[in-house]
C-alpha positions as a Markdown table, in Angstrom:
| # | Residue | x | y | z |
|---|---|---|---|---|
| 1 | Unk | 239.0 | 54.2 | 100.5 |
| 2 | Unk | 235.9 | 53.1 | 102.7 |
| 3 | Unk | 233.6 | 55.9 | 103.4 |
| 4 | Unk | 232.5 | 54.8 | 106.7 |
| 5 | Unk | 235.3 | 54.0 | 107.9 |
| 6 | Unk | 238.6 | 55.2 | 106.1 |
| 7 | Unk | 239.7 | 51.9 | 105.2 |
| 8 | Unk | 240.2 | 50.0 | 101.7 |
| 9 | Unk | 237.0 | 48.3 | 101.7 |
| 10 | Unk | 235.9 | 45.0 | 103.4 |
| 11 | Unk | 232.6 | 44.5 | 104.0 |
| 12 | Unk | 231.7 | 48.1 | 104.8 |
| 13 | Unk | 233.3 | 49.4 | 102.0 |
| 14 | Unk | 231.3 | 47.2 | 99.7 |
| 15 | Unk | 227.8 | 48.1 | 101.6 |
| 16 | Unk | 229.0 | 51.8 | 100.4 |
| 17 | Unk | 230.0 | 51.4 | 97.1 |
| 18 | Unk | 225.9 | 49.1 | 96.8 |
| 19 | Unk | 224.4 | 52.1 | 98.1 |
| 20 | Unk | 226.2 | 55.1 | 96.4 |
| 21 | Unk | 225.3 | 53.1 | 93.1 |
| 22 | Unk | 222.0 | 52.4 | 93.6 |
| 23 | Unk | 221.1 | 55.6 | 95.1 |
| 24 | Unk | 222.3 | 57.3 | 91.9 |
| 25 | Unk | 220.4 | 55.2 | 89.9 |
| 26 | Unk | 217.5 | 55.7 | 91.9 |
| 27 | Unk | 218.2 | 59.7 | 91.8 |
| 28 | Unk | 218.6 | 59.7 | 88.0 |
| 29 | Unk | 215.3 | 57.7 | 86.9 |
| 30 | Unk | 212.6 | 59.8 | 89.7 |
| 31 | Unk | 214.3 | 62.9 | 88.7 |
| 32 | Unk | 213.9 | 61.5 | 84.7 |
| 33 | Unk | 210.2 | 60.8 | 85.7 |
| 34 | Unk | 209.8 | 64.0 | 87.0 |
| 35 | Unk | 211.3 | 66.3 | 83.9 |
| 36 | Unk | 208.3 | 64.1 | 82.1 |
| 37 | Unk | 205.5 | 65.4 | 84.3 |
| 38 | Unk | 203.2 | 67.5 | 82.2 |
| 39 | Unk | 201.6 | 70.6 | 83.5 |
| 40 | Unk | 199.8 | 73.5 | 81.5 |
| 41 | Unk | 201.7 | 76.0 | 81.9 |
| 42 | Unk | 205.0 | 74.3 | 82.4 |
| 43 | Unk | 205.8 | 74.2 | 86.0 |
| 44 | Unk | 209.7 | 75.7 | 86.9 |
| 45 | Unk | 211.8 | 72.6 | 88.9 |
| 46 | Unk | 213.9 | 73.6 | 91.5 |
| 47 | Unk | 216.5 | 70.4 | 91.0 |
| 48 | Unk | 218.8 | 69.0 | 94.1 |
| 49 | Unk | 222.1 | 70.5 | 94.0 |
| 50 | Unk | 221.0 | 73.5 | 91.3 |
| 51 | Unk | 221.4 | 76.9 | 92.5 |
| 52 | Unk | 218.4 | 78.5 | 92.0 |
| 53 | Unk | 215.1 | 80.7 | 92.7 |
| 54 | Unk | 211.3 | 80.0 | 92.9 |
| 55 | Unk | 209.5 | 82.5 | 91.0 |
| 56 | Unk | 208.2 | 85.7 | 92.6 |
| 57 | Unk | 204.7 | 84.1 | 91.8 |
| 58 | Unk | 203.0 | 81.1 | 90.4 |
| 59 | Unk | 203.9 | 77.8 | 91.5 |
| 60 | Unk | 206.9 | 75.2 | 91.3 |
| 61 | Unk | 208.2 | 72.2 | 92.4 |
| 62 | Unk | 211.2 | 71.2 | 94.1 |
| 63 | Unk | 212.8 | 67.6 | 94.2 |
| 64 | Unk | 214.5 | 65.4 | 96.7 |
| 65 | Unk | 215.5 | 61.8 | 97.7 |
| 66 | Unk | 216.2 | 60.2 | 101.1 |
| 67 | Unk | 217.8 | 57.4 | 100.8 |
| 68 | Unk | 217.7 | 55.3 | 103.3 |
| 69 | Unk | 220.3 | 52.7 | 104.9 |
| 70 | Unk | 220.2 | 49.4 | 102.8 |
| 71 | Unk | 220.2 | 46.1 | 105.0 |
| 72 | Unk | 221.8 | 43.0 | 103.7 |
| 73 | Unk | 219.7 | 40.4 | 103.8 |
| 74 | Unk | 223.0 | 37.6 | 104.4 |
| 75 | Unk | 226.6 | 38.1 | 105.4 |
| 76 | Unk | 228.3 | 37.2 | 102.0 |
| 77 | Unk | 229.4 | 40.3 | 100.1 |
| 78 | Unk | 227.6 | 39.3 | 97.3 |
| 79 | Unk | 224.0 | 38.9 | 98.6 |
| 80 | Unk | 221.1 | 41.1 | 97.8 |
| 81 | Unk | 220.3 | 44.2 | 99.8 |
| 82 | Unk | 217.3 | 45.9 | 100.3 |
| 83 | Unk | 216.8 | 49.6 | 99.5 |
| 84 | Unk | 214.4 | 51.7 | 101.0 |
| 85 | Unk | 213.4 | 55.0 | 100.9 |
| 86 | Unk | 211.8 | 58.1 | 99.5 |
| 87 | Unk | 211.6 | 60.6 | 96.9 |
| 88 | Unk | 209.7 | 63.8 | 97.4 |
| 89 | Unk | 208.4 | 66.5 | 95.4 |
| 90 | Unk | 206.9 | 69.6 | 97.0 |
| 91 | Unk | 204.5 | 72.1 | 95.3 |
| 92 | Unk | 205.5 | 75.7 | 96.1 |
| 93 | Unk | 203.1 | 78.7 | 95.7 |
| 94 | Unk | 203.0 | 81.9 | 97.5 |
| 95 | Unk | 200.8 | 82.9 | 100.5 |
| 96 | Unk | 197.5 | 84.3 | 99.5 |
| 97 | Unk | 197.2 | 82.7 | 96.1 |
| 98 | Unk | 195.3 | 79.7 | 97.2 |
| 99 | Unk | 195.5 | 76.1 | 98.1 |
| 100 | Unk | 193.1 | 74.2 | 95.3 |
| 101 | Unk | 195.7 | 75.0 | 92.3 |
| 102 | Unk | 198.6 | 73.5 | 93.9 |
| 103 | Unk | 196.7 | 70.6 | 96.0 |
| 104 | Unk | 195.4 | 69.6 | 91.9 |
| 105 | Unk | 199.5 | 69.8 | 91.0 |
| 106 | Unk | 199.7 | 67.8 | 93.8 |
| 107 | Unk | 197.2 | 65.1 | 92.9 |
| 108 | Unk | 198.4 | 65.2 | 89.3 |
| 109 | Unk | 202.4 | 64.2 | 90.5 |
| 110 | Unk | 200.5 | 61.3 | 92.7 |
| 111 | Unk | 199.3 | 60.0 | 89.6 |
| 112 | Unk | 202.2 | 60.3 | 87.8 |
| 113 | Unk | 204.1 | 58.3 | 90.2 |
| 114 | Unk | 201.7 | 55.1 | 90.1 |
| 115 | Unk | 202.6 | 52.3 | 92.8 |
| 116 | Unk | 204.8 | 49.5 | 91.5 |
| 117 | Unk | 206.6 | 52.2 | 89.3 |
| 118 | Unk | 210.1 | 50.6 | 88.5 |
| 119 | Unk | 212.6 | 53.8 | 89.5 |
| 120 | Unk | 216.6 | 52.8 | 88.8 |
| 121 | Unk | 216.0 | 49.2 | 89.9 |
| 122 | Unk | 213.7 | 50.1 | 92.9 |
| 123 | Unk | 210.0 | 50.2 | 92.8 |
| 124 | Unk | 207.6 | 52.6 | 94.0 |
| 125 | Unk | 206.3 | 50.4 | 97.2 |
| 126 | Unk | 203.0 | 52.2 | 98.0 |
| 127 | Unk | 200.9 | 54.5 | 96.8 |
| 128 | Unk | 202.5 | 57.8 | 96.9 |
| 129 | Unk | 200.9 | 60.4 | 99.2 |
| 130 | Unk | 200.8 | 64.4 | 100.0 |
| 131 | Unk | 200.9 | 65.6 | 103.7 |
| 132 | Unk | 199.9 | 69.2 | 105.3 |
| 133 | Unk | 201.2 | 72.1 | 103.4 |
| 134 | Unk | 203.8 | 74.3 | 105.5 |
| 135 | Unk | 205.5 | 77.7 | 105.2 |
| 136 | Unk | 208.8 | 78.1 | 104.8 |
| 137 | Unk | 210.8 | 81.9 | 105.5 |
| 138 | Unk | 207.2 | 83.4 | 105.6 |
| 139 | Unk | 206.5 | 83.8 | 102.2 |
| 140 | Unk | 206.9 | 80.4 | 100.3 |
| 141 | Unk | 204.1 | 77.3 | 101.0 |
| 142 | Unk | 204.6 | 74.1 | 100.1 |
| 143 | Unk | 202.3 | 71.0 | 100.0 |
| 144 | Unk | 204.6 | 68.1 | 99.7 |
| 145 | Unk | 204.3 | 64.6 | 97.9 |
| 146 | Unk | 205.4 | 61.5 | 99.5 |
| 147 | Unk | 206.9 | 58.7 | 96.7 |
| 148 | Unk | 207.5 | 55.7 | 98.7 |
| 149 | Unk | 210.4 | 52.9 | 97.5 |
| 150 | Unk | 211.3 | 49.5 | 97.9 |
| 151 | Unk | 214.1 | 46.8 | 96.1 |
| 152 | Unk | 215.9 | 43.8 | 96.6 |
| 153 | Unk | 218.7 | 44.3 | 94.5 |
């Protein structure tokens, strides 16, 4: 059963089945990559689709990936598609303990996601990058870190 639109497959259903597959694989090796990030002392993960809490203080990361809509690049079912979209990581911390500590946690996941990266058949396309940091429900901050990705699979 198609996804998008209920039937047994056709060309949509095949576009869906491309996409579910690689965006799983794509899941499974930035969230692998992250588990390997090294941080003295070790930093608590919030992982997608965990129930769980930050910690009352310190910092943490949380983890997410935006897939975006592949495009075929020719009408046949079986021609390449190209995959892009993002992974994200954002640095939590609580207000009034400071910005340097998590902006260095920051820069150290940058590192650790080095353009050209291979990620579950998709590479990391540019260099990864952090943006503003926000506050969420008035007493969480997060800096977050942009991983870019790109694939003709």
């Amino acid at each position: 059963m198609c996804a998008i639109h209920g039937g047994a497959g056709g060309f949509y259903g095949l576009l869906t089945k491309a996409f579910k597959y690689m965006a799983t694989d794509i899941l499974t090796a930035f969230l692998t990559r992250l588990e390997s990030f090294n941080w003295t002392p070790a930093l608590p993960v919030m992982w997608p689709g965990v129930k769980g809490d930050p910690p009352n203080t310190g910092q943490w990361l949380e983890a997410s990936l935006f897939p975006g809509e592949p495009t075929n690049l020719a009408w046949n079912a079986d021609s390449a598609s190209e995959f892009i979209g993002f992974a994200q990581v954002m640095v939590g911390y609580r207000p009034g303990t400071g910005e340097v500590l998590p902006s260095q946690i920051a820069d150290a996941i940058i590192a650790h996601f080095p353009k050209s990266l291979e990620l579950g058949g998709v590479r990391i396309s540019k260099a990864p990058y952090r943006s503003p940091s926000f506050v969420e429900d008035g007493n969480k901050l997060f800096i977050p870190v942009t991983i870019p990705y790109r694939g003709i699979v």
